[in-house]
N, CA, C, O and CB atoms as a CASP TS submission, in Angstrom:
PFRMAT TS
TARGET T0000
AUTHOR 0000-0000-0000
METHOD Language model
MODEL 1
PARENT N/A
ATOM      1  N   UNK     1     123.422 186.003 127.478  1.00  0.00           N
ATOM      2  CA  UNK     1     122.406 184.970 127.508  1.00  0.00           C
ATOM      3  C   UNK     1     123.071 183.635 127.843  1.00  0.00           C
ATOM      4  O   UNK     1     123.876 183.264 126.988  1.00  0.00           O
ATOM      5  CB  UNK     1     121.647 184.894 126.152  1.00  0.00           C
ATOM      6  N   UNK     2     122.930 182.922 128.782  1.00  0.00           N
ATOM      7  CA  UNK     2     123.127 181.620 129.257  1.00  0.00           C
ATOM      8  C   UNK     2     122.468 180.078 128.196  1.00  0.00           C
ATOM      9  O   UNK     2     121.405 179.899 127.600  1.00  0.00           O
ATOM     10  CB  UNK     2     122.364 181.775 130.779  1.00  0.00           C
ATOM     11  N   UNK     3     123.652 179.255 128.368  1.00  0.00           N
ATOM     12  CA  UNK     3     122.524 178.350 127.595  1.00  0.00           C
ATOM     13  C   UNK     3     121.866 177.655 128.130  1.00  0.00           C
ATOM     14  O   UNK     3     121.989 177.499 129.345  1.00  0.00           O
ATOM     15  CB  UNK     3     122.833 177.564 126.758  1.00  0.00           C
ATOM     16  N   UNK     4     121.236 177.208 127.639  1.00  0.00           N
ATOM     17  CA  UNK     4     120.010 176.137 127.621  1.00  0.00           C
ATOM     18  C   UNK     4     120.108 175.062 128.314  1.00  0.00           C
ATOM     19  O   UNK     4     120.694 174.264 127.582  1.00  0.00           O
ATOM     20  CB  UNK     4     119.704 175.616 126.407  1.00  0.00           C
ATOM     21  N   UNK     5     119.883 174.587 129.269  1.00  0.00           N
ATOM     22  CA  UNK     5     120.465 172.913 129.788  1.00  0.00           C
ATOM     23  C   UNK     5     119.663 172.296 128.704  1.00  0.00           C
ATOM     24  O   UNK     5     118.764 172.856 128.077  1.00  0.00           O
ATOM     25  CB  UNK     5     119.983 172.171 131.660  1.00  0.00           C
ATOM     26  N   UNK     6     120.081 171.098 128.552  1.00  0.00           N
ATOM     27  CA  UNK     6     119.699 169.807 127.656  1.00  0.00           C
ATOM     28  C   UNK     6     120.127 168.724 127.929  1.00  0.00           C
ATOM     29  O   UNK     6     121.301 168.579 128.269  1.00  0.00           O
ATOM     30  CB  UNK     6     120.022 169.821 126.437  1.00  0.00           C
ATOM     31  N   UNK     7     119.414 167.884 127.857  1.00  0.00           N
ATOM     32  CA  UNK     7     120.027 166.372 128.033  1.00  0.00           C
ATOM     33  C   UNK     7     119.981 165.510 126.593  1.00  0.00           C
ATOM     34  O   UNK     7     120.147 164.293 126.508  1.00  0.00           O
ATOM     35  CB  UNK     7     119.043 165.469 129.260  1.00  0.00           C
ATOM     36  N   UNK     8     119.741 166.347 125.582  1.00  0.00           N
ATOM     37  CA  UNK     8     119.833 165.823 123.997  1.00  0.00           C
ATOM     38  C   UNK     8     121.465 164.882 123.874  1.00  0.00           C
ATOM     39  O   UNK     8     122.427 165.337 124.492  1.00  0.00           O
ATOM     40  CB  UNK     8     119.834 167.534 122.717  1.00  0.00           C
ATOM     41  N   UNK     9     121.592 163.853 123.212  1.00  0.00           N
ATOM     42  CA  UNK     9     123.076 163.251 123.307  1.00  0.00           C
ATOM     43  C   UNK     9     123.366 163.293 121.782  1.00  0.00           C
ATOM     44  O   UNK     9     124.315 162.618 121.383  1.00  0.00           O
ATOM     45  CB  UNK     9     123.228 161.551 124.048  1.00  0.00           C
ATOM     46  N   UNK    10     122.513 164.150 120.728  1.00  0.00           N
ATOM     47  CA  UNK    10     122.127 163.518 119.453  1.00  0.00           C
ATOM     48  C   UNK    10     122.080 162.258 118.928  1.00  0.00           C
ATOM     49  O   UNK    10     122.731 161.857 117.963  1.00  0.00           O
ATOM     50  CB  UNK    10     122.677 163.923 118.747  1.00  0.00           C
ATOM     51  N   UNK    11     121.208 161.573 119.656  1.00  0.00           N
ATOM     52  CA  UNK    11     120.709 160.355 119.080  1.00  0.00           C
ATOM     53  C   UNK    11     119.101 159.947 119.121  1.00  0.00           C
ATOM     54  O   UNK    11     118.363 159.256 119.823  1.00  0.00           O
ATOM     55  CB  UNK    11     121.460 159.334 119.754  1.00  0.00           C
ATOM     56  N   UNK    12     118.975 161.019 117.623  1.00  0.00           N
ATOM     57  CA  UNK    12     117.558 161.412 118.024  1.00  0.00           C
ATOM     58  C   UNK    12     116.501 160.028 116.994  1.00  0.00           C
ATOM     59  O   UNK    12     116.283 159.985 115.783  1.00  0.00           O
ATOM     60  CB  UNK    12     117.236 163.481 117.424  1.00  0.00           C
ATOM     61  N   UNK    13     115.987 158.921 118.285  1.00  0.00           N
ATOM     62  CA  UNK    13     115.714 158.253 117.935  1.00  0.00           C
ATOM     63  C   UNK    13     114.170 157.946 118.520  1.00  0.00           C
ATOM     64  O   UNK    13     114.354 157.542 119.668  1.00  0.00           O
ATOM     65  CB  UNK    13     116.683 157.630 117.972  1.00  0.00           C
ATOM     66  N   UNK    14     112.709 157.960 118.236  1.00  0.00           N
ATOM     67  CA  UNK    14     111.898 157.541 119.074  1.00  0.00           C
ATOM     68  C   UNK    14     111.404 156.360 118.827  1.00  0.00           C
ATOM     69  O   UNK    14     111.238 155.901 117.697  1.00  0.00           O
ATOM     70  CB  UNK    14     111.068 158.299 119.247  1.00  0.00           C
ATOM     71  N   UNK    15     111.034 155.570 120.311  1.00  0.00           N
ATOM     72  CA  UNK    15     110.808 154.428 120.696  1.00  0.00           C
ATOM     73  C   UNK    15     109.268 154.325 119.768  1.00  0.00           C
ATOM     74  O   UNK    15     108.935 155.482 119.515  1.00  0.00           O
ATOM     75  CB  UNK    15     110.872 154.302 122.428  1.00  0.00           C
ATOM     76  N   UNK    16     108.444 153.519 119.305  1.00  0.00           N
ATOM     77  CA  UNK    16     107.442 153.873 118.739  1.00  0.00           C
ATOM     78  C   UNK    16     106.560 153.201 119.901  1.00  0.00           C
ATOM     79  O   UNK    16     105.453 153.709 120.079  1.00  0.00           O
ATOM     80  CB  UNK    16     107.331 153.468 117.215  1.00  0.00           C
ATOM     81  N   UNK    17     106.930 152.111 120.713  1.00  0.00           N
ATOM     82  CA  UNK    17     106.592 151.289 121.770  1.00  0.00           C
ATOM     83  C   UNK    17     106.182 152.441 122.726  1.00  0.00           C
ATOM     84  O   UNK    17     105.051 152.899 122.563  1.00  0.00           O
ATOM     85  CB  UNK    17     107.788 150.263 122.278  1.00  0.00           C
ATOM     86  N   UNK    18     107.240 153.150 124.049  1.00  0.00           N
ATOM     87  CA  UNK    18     107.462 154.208 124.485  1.00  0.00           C
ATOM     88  C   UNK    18     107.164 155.514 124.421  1.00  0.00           C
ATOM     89  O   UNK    18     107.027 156.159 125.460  1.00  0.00           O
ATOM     90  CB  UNK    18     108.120 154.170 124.415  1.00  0.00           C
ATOM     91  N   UNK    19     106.957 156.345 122.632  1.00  0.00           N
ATOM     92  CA  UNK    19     107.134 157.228 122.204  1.00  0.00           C
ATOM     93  C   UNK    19     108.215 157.853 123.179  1.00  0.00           C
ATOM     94  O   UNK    19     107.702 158.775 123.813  1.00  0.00           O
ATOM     95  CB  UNK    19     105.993 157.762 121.927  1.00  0.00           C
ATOM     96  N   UNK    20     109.254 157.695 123.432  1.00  0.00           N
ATOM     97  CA  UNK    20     110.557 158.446 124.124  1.00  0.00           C
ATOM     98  C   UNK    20     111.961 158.531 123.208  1.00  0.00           C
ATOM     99  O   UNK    20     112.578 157.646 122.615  1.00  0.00           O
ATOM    100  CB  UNK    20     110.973 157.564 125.563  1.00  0.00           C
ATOM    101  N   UNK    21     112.166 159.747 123.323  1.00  0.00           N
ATOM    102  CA  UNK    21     113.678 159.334 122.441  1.00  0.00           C
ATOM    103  C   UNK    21     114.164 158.638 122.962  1.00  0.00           C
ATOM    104  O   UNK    21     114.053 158.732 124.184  1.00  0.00           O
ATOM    105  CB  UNK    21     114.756 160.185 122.156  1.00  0.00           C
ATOM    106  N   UNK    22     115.070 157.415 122.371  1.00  0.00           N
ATOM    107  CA  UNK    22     115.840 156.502 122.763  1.00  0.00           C
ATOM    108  C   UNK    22     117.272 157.040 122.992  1.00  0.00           C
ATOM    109  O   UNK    22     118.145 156.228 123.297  1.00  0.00           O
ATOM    110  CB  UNK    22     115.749 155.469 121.858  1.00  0.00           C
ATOM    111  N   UNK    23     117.657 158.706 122.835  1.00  0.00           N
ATOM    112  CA  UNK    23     118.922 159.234 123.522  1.00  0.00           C
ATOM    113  C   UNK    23     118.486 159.366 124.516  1.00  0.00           C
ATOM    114  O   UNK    23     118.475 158.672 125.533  1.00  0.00           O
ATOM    115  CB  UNK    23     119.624 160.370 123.143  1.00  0.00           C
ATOM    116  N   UNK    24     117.896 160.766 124.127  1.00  0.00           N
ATOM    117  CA  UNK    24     117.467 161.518 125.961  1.00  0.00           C
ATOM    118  C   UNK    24     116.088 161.233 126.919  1.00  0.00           C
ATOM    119  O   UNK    24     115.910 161.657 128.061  1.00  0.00           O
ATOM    120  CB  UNK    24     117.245 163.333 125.809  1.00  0.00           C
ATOM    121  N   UNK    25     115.289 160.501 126.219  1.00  0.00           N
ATOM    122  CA  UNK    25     114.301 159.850 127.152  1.00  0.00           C
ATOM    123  C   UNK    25     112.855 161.157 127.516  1.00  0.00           C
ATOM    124  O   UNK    25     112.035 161.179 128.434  1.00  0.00           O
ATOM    125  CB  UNK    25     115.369 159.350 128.785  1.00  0.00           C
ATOM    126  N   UNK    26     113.072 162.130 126.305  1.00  0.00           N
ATOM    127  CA  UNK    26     111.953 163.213 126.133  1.00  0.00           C
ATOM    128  C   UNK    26     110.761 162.301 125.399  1.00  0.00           C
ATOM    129  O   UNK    26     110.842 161.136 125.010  1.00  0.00           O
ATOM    130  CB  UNK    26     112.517 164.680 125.086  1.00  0.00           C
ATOM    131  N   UNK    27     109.747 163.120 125.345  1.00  0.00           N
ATOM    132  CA  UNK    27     108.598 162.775 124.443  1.00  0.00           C
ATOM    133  C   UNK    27     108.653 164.369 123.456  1.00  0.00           C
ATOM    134  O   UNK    27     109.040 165.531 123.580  1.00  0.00           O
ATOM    135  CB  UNK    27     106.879 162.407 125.521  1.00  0.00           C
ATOM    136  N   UNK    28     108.098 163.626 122.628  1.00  0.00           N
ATOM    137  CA  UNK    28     107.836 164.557 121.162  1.00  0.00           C
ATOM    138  C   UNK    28     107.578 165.759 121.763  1.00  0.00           C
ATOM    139  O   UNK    28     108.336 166.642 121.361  1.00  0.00           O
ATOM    140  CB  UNK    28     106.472 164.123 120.047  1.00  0.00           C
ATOM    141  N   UNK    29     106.813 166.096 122.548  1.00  0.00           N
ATOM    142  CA  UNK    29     106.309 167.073 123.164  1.00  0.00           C
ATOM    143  C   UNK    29     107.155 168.564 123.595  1.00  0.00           C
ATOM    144  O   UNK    29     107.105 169.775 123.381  1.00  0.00           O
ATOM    145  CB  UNK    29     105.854 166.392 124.201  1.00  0.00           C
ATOM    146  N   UNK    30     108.234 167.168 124.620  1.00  0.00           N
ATOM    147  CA  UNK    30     108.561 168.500 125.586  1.00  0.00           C
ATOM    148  C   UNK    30     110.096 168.036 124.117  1.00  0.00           C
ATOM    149  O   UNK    30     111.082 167.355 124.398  1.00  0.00           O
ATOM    150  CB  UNK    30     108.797 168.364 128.209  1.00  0.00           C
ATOM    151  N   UNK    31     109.965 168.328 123.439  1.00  0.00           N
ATOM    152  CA  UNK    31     111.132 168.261 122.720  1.00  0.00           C
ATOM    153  C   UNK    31     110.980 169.066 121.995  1.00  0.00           C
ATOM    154  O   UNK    31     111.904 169.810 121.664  1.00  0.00           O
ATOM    155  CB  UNK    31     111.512 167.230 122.162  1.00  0.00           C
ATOM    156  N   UNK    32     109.801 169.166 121.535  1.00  0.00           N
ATOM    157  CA  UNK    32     109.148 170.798 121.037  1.00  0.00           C
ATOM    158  C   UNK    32     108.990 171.739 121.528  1.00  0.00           C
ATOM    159  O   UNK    32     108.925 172.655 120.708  1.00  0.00           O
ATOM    160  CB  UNK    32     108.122 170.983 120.696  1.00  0.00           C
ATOM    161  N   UNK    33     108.842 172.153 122.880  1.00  0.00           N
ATOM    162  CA  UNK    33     108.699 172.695 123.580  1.00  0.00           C
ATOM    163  C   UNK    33     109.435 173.251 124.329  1.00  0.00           C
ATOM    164  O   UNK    33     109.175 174.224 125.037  1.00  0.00           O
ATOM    165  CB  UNK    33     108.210 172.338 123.852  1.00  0.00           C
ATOM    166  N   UNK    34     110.888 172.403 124.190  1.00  0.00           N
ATOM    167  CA  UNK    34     112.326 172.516 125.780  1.00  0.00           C
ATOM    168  C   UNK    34     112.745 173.829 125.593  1.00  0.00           C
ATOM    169  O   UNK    34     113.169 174.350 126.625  1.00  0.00           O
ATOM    170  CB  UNK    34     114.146 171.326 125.713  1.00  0.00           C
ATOM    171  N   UNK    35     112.766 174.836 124.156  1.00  0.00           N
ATOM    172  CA  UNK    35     113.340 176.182 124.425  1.00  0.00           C
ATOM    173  C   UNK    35     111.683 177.309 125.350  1.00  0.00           C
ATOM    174  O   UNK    35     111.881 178.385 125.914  1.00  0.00           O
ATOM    175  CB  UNK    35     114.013 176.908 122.399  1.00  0.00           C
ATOM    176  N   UNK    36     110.624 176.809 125.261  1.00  0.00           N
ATOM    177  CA  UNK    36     109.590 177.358 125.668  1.00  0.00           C
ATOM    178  C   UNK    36     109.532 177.419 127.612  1.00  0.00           C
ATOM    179  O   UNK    36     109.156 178.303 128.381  1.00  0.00           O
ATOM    180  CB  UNK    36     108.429 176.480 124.866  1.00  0.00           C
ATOM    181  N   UNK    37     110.194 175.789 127.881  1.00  0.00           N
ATOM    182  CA  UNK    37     110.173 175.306 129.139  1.00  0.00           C
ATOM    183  C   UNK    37     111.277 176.811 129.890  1.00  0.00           C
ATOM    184  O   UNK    37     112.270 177.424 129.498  1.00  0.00           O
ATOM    185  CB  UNK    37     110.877 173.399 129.155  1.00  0.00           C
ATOM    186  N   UNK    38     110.201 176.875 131.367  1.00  0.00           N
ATOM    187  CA  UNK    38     111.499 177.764 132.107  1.00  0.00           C
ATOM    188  C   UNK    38     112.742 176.411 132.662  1.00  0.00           C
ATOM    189  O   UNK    38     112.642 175.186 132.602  1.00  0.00           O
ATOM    190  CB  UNK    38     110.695 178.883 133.894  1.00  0.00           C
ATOM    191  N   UNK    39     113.735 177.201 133.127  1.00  0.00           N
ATOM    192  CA  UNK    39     115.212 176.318 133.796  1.00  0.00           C
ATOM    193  C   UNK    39     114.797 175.416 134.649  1.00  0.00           C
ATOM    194  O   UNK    39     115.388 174.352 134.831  1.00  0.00           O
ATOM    195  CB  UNK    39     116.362 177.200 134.705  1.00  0.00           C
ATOM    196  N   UNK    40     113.793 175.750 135.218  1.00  0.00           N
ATOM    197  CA  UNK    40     113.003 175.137 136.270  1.00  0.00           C
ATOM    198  C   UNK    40     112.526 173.987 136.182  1.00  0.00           C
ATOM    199  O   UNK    40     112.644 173.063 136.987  1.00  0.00           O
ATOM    200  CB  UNK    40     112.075 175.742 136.557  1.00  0.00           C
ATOM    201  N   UNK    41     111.566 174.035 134.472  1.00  0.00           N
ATOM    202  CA  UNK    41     111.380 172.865 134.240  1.00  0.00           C
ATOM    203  C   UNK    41     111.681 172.184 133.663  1.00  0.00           C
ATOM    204  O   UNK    41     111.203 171.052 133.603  1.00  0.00           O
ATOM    205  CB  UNK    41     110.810 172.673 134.142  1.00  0.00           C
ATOM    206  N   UNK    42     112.810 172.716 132.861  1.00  0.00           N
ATOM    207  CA  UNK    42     113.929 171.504 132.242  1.00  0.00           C
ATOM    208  C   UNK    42     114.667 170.581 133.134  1.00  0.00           C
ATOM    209  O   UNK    42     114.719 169.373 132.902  1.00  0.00           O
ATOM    210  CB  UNK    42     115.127 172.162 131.490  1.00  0.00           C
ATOM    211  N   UNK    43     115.366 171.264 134.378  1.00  0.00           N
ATOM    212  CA  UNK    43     115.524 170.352 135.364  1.00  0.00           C
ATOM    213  C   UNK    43     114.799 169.655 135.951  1.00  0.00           C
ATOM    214  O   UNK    43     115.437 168.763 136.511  1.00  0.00           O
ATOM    215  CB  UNK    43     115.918 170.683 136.057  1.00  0.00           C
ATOM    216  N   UNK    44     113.332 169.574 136.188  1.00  0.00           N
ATOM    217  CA  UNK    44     112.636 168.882 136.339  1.00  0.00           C
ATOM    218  C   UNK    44     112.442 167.310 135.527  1.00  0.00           C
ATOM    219  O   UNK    44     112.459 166.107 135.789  1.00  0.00           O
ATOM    220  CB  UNK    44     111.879 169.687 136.303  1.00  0.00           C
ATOM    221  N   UNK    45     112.250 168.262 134.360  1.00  0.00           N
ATOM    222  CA  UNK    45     111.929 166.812 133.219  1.00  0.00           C
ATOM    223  C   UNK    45     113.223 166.141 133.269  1.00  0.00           C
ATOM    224  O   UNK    45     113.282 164.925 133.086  1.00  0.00           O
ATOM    225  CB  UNK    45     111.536 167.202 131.324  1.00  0.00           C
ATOM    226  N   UNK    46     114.358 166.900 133.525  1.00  0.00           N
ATOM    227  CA  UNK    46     115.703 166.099 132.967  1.00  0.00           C
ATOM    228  C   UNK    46     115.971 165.071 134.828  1.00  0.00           C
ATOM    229  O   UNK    46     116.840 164.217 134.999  1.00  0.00           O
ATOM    230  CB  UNK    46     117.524 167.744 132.323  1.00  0.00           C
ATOM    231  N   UNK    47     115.217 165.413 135.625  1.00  0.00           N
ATOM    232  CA  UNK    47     115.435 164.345 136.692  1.00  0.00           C
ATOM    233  C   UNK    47     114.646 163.296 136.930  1.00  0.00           C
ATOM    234  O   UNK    47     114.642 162.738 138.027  1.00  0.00           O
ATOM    235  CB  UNK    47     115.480 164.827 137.794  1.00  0.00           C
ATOM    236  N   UNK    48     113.798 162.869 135.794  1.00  0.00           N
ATOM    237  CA  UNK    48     113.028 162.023 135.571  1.00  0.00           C
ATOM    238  C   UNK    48     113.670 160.944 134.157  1.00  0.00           C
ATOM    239  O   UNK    48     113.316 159.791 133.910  1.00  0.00           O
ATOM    240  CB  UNK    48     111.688 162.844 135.408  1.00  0.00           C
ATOM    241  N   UNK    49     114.493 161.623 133.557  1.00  0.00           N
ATOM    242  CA  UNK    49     115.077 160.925 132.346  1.00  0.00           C
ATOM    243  C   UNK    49     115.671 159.456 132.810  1.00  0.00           C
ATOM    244  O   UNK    49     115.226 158.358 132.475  1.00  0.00           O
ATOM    245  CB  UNK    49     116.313 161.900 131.666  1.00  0.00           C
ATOM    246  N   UNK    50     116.613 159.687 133.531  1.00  0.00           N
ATOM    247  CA  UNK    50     116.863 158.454 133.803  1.00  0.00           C
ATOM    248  C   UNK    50     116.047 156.806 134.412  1.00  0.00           C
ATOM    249  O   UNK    50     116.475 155.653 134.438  1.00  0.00           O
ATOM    250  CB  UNK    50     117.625 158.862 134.455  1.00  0.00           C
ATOM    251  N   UNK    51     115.052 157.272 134.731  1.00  0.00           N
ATOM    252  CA  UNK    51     114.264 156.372 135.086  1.00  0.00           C
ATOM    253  C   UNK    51     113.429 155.842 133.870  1.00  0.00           C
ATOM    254  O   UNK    51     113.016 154.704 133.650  1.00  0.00           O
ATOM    255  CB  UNK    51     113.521 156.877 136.140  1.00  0.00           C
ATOM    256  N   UNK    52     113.304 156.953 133.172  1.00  0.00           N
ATOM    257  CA  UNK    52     112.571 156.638 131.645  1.00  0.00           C
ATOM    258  C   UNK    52     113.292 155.486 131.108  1.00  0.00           C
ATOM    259  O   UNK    52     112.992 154.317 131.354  1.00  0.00           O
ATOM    260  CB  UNK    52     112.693 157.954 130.443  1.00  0.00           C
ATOM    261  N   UNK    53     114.517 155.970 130.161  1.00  0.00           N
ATOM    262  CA  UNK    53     115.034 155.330 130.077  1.00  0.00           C
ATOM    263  C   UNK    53     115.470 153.741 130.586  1.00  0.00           C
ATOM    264  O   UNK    53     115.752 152.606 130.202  1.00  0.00           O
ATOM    265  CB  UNK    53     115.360 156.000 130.070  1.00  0.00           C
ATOM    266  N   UNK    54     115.286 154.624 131.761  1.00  0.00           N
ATOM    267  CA  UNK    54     115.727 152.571 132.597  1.00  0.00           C
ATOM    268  C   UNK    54     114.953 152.281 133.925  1.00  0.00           C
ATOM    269  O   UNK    54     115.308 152.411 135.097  1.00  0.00           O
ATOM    270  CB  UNK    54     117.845 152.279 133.354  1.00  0.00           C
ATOM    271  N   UNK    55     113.825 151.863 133.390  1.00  0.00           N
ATOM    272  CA  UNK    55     112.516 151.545 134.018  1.00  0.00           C
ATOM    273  C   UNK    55     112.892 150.269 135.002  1.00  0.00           C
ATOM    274  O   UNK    55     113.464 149.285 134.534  1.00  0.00           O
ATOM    275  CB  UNK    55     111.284 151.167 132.800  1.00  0.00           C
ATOM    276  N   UNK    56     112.527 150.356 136.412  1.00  0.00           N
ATOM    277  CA  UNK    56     113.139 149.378 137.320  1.00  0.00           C
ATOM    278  C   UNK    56     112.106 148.115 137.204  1.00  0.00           C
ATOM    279  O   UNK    56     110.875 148.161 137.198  1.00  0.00           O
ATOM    280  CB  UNK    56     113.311 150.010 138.939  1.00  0.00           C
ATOM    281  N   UNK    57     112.991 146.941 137.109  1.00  0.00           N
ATOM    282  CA  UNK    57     112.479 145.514 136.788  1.00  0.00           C
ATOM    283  C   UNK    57     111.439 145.313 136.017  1.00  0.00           C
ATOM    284  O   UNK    57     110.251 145.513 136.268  1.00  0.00           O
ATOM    285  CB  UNK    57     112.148 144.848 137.828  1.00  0.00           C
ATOM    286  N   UNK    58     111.993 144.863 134.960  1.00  0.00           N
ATOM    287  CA  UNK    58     110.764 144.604 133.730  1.00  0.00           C
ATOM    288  C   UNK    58     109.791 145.866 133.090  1.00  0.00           C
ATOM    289  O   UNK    58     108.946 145.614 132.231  1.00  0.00           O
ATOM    290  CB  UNK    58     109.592 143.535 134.426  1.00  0.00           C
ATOM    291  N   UNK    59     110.061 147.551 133.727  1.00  0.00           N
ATOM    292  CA  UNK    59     109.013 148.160 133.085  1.00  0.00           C
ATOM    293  C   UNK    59     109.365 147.945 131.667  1.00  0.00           C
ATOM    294  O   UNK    59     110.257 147.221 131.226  1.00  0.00           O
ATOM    295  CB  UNK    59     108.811 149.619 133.481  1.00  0.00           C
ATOM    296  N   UNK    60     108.398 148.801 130.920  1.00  0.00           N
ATOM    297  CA  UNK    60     108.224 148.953 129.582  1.00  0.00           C
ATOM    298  C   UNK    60     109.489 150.353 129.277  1.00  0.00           C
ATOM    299  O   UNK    60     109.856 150.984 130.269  1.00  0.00           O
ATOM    300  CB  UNK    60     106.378 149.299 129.241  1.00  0.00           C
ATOM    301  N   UNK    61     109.931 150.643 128.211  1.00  0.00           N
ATOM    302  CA  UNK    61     110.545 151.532 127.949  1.00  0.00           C
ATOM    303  C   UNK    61     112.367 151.359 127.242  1.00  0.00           C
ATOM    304  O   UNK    61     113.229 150.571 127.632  1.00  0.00           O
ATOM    305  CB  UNK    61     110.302 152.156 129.189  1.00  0.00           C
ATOM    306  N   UNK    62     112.454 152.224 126.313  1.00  0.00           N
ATOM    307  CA  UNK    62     113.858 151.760 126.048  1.00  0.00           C
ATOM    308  C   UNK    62     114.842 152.015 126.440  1.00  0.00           C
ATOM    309  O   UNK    62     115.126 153.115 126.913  1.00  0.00           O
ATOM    310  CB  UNK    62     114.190 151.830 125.212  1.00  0.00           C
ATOM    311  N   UNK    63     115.715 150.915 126.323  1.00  0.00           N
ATOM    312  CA  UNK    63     117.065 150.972 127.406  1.00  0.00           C
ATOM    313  C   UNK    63     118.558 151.820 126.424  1.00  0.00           C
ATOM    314  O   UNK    63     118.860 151.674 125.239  1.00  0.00           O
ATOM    315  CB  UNK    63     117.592 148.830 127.935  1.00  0.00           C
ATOM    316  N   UNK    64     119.207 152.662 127.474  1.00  0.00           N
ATOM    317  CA  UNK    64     120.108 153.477 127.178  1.00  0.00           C
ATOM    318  C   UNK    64     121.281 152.296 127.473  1.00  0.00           C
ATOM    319  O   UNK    64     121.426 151.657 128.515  1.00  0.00           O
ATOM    320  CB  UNK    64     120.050 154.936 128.027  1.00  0.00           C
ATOM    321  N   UNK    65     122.214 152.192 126.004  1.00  0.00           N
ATOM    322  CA  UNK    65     123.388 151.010 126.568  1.00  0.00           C
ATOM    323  C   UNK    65     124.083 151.424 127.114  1.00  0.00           C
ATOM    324  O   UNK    65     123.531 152.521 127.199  1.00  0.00           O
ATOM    325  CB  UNK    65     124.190 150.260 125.832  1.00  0.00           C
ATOM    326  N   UNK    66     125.027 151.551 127.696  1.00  0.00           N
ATOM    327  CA  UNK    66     125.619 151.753 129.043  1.00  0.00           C
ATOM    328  C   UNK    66     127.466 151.759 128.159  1.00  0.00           C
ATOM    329  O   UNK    66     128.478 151.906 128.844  1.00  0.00           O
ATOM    330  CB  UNK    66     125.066 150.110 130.500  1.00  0.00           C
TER
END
């Protein structure tokens, strides 16, 4: 059995602003859900993380410190 991709960093923190973890930039949801998700769509959600996280000019959302 192969593992799991994840983009979890354990810093399991949610934005209450956002609702996004402030590690990995999931919602409650698919965080419940990520062993249910096929590979397919974990890579999916996980190529959207970064933008979550760091929303271009002024969006809303919390920032990953660098």
């Amino acid at each position: 059995m192969s593992a799991i991709s994840s983009p979890c960093i354990k810093v399991c923190v949610i934005d209450p602003a956002s609702r996004l973890c402030q590690g990995c930039g999931r919602t409650l949801q698919e965080i419940a859900q990520w062993s249910r998700f096929s590979e397919a769509e974990r890579l999916a959600i996980m190529a959207t993380l970064d933008e979550r996280l760091n929303p271009p000019r002024g969006g809303q959302g919390p920032r990953r410190s660098a």
